[in-house]
C-alpha positions in Angstrom: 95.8 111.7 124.8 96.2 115.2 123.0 94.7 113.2 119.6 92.0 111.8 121.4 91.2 115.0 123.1 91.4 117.1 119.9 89.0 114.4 118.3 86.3 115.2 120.9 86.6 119.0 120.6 87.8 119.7 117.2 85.7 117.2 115.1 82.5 117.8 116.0 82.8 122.0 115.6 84.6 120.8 112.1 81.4 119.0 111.4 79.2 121.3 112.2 81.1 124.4 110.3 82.0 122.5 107.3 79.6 119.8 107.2 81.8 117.1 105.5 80.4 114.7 103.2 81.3 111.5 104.3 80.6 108.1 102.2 82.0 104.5 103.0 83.1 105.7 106.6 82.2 101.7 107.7 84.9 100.5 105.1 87.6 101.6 107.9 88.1 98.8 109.9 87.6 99.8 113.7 90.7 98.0 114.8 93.9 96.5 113.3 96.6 97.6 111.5 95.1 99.9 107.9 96.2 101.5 105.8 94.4 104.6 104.2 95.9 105.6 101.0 94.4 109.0 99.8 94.8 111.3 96.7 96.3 115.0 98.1 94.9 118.1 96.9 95.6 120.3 99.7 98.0 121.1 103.3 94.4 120.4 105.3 93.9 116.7 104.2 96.0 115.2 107.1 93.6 117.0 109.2 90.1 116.1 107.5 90.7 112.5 106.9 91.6 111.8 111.0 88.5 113.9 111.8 86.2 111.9 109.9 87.7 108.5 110.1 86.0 106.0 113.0 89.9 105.9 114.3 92.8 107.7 114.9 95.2 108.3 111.5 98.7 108.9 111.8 100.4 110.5 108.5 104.0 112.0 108.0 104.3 115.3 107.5 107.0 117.5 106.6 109.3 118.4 109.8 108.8 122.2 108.3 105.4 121.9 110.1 106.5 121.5 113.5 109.1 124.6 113.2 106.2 126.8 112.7 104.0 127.2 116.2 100.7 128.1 113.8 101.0 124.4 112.5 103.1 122.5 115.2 99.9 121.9 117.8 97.6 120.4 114.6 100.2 118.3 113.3 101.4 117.0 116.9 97.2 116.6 118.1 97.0 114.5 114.7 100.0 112.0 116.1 101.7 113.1 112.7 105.4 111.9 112.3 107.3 114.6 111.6 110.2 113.7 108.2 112.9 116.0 107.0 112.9 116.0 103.2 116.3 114.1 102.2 117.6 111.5 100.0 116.8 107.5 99.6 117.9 106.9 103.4 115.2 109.2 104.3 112.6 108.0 102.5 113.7 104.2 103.4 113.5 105.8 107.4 109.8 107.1 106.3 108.7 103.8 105.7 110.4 102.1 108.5 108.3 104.5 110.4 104.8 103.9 108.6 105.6 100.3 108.7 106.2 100.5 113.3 102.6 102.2 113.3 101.1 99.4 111.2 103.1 96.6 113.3 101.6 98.3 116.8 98.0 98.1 115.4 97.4 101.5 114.0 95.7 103.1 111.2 98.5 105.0 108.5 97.5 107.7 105.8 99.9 108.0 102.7 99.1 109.8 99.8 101.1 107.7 96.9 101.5 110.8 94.9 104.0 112.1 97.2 102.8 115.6 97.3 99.7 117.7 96.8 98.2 118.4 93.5 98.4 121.5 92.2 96.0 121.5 88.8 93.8 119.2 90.4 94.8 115.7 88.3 95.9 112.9 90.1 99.1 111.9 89.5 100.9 108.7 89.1 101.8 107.2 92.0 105.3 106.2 94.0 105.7 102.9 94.6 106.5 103.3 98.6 102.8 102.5 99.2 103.2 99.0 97.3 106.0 98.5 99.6 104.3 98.9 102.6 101.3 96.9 101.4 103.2 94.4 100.3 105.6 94.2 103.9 102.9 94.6 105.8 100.2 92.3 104.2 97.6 94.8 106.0 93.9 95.9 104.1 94.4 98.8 102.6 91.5 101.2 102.0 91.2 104.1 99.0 90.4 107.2 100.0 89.2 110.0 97.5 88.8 113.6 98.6 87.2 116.5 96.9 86.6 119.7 97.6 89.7 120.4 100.5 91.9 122.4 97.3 89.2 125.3 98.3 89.8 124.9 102.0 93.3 125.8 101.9 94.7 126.5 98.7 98.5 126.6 97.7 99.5 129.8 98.9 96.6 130.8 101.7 97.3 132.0 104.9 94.3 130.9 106.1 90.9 128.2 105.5 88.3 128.9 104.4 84.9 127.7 104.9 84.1 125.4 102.2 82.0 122.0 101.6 84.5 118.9 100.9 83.3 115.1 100.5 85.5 112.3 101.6 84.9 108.6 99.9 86.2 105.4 101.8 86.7 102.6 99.3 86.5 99.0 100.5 89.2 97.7 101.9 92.0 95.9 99.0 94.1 93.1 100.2 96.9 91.9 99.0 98.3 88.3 99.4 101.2 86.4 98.4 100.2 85.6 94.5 100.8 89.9 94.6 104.7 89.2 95.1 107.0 90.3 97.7 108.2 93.9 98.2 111.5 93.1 97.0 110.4 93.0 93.4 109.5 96.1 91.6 107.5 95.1 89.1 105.0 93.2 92.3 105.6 97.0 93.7 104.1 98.7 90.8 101.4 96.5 90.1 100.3 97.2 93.6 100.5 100.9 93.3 98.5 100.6 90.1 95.8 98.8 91.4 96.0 101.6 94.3 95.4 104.5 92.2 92.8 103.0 89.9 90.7 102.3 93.4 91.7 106.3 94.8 90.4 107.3 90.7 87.1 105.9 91.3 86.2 107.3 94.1 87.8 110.9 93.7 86.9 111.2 89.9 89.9 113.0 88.7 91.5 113.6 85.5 94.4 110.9 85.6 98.1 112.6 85.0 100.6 109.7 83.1 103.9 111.4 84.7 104.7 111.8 88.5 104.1 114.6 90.5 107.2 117.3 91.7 108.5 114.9 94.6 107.7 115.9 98.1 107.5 114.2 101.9 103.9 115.5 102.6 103.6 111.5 103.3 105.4 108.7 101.7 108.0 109.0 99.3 107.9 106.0 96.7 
């Protein structure tokens, strides 16, 4: 209820302040399990991509978030899962938890970098997403964002008002001549194909190496 409610308030005074960009919006299927999987530039792109998507999105987000009472109401209107950073358990529970939100019909973000940006390239990505896209055997849509690294920028206290554009891609299945989850290598070839789709549409630089691990989303 509070995420429905903060959808009819919030997103249309969003809107009208930042005036989004939006392109591919009918890509995201209206109902049915999706997944969203995004490039992450910045601490405001849980909060942009549920806004402008046709549906409710539910991401993790660092449990940090919901100590802090400036952050805790966003996070907890957005239906974000709180996750304490942690070892492989951890990220094996973060999954576990994507993968009930996808099994009850929802829509899930992940950003298969792991963590935010922070010169702007996009990184290479974990292989958590593959997993869930391969357990799940859901559509999963690209997202590319631009423009939300001058919103709220590492270290800001507070947004500012700038222009972003958001890109749906169309949905990508993935069937069984992918491979099963179990197998790493049918994991990264997954991934790959993932952040070749999230490249196209957010026209970044492309960074060879993974990014400083993090539980903004996902962990691969």
């Amino acid at each position: 209820m509070l995420a429905l409610i903060t959808r009819q308030l919030v997103a249309p005074m969003a809107r009208l302040v930042y005036r989004p960009v939006v392109e591919g919006r009918h890509h995201v299927p209206r109902r049915g399990p999706v997944i969203l999987a995004s490039n992450h530039l910045s601490f405001i792109d849980s909060m942009v991509i549920p806004l402008v998507a046709p549906r409710p999105v539910t991401f993790l987000a660092k449990a940090e978030y919901f100590d802090r009472r400036r952050t805790r109401w966003f996070f907890s209107a957005f239906n974000a899962v709180p996750v304490r950073r942690g070892n492989h358990r951890v990220a094996q529970a973060s999954l576990d938890a994507a993968l009930e939100v996808l099994e009850g019909g929802g829509a899930f973000g992940v950003y298969p970098e792991g963590t935010r940006s922070r010169d702007g390239r996009l990184y290479r990505g974990r292989t958590g997403v593959g997993w869930l896209a391969l357990t799940s055997r859901v559509p999963v849509v690209p997202v590319g964002l631009t423009g939300t690294e001058e919103i709220q920028p590492v270290g800001a206290k507070l947004p500012r008002v700038r222009r972003v554009t958001v890109r749906f891609g169309a949905p990508i299945t993935f069937g069984p001549e992918y491979g099963e989850a179990g197998q790493a290598r049918a994991r990264r070839r997954v991934t790959d194909e993932i952040m070749d789709r999230i490249a196209e549409l957010s026209g970044q630089e492309r960074a060879t190496v993974y990014n400083e691990r993090g539980i903004d989303t996902i962990p691969g």
